[in-house]
N, C-alpha and C positions, 0 to 999 in steps of 0.2 A: 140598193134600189133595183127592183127587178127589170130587166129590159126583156122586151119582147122584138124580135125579129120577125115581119110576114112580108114576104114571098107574093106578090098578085095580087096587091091591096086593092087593084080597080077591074078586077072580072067579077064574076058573078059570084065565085065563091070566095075567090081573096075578098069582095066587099062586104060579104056576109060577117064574115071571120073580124073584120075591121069594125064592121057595127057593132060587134057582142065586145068585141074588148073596149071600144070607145066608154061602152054602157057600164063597164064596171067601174069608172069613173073612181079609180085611186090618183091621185097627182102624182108617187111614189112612182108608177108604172113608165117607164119610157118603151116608146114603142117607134119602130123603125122600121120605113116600108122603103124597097128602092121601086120607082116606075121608070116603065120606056118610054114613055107618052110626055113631053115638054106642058104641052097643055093642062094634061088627067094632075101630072105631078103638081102645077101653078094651082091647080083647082084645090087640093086638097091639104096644100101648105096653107092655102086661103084660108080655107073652111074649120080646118083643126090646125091653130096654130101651134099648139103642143106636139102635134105630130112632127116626127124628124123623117123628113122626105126626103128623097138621096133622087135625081132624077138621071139616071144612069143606066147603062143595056150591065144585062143578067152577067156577058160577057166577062167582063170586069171582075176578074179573080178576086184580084187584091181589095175589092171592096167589099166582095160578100166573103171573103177570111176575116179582115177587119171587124164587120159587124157580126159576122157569125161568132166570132171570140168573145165578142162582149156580151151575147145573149144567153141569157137564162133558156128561153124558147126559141125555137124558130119554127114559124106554118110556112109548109112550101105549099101554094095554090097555082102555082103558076099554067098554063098550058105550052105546053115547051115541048120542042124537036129535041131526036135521042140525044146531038150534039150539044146544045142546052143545059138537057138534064144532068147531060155529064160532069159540066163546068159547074154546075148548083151543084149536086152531089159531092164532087171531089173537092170543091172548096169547104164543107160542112165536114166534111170525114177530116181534114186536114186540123180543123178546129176542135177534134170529136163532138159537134153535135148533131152525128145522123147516129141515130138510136134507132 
């Protein structure tokens, strides 16, 4: 089953990116957002109960190697400081999936 990892499922372009894959409506697809936002995260576990929402900071190594391991894809959107970036990036590279 394909899994898809994104990265800023609730900005302007992680929602984008969220809409189009919603739209292609395979049941097959599992799709995995982490948010920082307690709230954004309750709204969108609400809204798409298919969606597996993880509502946890970017910080959290061990989460995004986790999910990054089981993903076929992953869209980074996020708006991140260079320390941030760093911590997404070298969790992805740890997994090989920065391509």
């Amino acid at each position: 089953m394909p899994h898809i990892l994104l990265l800023g499922a609730t900005g302007y372009i992680g929602g984008s990116v969220l809409d189009r894959l919603l739209k292609i409506q395979k049941p097959d697809i599992t799709i995995s957002v982490i948010v920082r936002d307690s709230d954004k995260a309750k709204k969108l576990a609400t809204t798409f109960p298919g969606l597996d929402v993880h509502n946890k900071p970017y910080e959290d190594h061990q989460l995004l190697v986790d999910l990054a391991s089981r993903a076929d894809v992953v869209f980074n959107c996020v708006k991140i400081s260079t320390s941030l970036y760093h911590n997404i990036i070298s969790s992805l590279n740890i997994t090989g999936q920065c391509r």
